[in-house]
N, C-alpha and C positions, 0 to 999 in steps of 0.2 A: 326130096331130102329136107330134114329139117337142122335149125342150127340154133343156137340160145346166142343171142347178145350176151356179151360178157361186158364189155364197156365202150365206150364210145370216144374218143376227143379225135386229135387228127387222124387218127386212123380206127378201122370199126373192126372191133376184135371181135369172133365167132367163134362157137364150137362143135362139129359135128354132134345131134342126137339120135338114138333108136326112133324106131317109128313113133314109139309111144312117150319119146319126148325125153329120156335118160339121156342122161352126158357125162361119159363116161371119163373124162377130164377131169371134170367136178368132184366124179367118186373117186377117182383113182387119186387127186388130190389130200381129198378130205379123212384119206382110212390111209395115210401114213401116219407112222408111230415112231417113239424113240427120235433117234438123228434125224431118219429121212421126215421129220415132222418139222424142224429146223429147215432143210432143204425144202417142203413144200413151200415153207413163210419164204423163203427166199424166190420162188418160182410165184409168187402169189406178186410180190412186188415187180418181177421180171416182166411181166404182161400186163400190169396195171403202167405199166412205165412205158411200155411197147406201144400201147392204146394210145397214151398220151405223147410220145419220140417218134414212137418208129421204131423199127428192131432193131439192135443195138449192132453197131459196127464194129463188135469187137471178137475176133473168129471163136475167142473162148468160150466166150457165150452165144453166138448163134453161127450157126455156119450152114454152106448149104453141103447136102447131103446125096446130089443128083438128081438129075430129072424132075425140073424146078419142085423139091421136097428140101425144105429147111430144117433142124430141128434146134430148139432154144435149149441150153445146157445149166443145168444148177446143180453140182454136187453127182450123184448117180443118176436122176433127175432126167428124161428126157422130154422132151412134147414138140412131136411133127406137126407144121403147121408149110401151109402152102399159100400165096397169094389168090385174093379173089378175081372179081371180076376187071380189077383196077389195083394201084401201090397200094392204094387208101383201104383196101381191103384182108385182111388178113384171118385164113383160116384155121382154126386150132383142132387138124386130125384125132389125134389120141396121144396118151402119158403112159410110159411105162419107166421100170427102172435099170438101168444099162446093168448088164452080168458079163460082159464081152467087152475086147477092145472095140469094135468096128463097131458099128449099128447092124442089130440082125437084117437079114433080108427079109424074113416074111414082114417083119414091122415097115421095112420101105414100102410093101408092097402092098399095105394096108393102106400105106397113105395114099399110094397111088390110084389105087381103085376108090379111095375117097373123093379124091380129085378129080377122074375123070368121070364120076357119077356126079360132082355137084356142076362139073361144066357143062353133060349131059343135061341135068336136071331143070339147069339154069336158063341155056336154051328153048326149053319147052314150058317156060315159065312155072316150075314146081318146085321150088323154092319157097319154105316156108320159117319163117324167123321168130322166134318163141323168144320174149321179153320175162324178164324177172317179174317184172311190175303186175303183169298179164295171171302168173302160175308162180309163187314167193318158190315152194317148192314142189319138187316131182315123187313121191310114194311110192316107194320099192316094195311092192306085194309080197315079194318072196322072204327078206328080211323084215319088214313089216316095221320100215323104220321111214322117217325121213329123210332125206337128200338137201343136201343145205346150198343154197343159190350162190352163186360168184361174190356176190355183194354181201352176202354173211358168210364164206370163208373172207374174204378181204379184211369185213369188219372184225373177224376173230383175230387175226392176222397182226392189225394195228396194236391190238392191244399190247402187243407184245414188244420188249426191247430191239428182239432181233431182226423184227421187219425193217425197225429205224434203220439198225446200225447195216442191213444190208442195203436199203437205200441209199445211206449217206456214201456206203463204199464204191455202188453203182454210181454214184452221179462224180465222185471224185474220177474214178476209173475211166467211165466214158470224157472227160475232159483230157484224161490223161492222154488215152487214145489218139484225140482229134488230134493233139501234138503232133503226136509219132507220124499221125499220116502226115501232117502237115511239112513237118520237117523230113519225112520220108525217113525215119531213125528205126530199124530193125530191133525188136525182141533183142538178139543178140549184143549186137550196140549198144542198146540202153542196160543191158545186163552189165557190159566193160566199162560204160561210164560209172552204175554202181557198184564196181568192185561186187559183182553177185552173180548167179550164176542165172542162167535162161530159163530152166524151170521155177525157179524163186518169181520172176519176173511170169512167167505165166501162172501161176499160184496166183501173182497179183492182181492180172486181169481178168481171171476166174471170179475173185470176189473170196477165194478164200484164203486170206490173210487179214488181219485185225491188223489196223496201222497205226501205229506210236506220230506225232505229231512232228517227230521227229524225221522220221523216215519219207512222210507227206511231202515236207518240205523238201527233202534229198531229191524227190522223186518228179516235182516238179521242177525244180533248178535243173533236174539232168535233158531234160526237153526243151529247156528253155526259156519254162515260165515262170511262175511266182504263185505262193500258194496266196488264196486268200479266205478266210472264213467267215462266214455270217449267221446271224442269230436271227429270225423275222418269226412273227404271231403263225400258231400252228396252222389257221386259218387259210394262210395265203400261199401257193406258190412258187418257186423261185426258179428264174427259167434263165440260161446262161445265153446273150447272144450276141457275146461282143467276138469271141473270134472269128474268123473271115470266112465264108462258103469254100467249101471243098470238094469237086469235083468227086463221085464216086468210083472207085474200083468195080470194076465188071464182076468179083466175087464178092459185093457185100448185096445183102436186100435191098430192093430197088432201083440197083443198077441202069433202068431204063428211063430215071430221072436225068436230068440237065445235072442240077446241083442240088445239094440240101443246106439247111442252112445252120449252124454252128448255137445253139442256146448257150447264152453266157449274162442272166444281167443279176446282181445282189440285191433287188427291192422287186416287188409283187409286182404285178401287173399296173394295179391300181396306181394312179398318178403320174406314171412315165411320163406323160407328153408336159404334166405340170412340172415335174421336176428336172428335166431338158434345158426347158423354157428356164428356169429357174439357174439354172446353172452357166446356160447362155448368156443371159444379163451378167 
């Protein structure tokens, strides 16, 4: 089997390819148009975040789907992906776009025969890992086009307002989340404390709502906490990790961990231990 590197940080994100090296993720990505072109940028950001968290604990965006097959959600938006040979590993099956309530079956059952050929594969040491760096891009013979690498959809991606303001709503949302488990506060619950109803609140941690500064602030008070905002150089970034470790639910990714640990801090990497220190005195 082979697989493209897509990105790398605590966790190493992969995507099934053809013999001859296509990844159908990429294409299936790259030839949305209109809305679902909006939704790609938002699934672009989804998996760049994944690579760098972990997959996201929140059921509206990743859930699993049985027979350890997960799939990551954005808008119509699906892409099954399965754990490697470790948490640390994460495979990206294939993308398609939901026309159905349920997830079809034959798309489970893609993934599945994905999964038990890369375990198969993996075992007999035939595992083969195709880098950007290696092959920029793959040449579709039959359209006689280019296929555009993870790391130039990503870079098309940035350019854009909407990747921001879907990241910025990602990292509010998953903070928001940790709350709820934390305080153990139900969907419904947090609906009755804001006078709103449960699908508004799931609308919420979908990603698809635009948030007034206003509402931010509603939204954290109703959990407990306190909004806070921060501005840092585009350069560096911002990794939250003052709330407390929180044990996993047996239904989120990775389950088979101890604990994971909570990112919460407002300044870069850069300097912590000086600025501690500094604060200690």
């Amino acid at each position: 089997m082979k697989l493209r590197l897509l990105l790398e940080g605590n966790h190493r994100l992969l995507a099934v390819c053809s013999g001859r090296g296509d990844c159908q993720l990429l294409e299936f990505l790259d030839e949305l148009k209109g809305d679902f072109s909006d939704q790609a940028v938002r699934m672009l950001n989804r998996l760049e975040e994944t690579a760098r968290q972990g997959p996201s604990r929140k059921p509206e965006i990743c859930r699993k789907i049985g027979q350890e097959i997960w799939e990551f959600r954005e808008g119509k938006i699906r892409v099954l992906w399965f754990y490697g040979e470790n948490l640390e590993v994460i495979i990206c099956s294939h993308g398609f776009l939901k026309k159905a309530q349920k997830t079809p079956k034959n798309e489970k059952n893609r993934a599945l025969a994905t999964r038990k050929q890369y375990f198969g594969d993996l075992a007999q040491e035939e595992i083969k890992i195709l880098r950007d760096e290696e092959e920029v891009r793959v040449k579709d013979m039959k359209k006689n086009k280019q296929r555009k690498s993870f790391p130039q959809l990503l870079s098309e991606a940035k350019k854009q307002d909407s990747y921001w303001v879907a990241r910025a709503i990602s990292t509010f949302t998953e903070e928001l989340h940790k709350f709820t488990e934390q305080g153990k506060i139900s969907r419904v619950e947090l609906s009755r404390r804001l006078g709103t109803s449960p699908a508004y609140i799931t609308k919420i941690f979908s990603g698809n709502v635009n948030f007034t500064v206003e509402t931010m602030v509603r939204l954290a008070r109703a959990v407990g906490g306190q909004l806070h905002l921060h501005v840092g150089p585009k350069e560096h970034e911002v990794i939250w990790v003052e709330a407390p470790p929180i044990t996993r639910p047996k239904s989120f990714p990775g389950f088979g961990a101890d604990e994971y640990r909570s990112f919460s801090r407002t300044h870069s990497e850069e300097g912590i231990d000086e600025t501690r220190r500094a604060l200690a005195a």
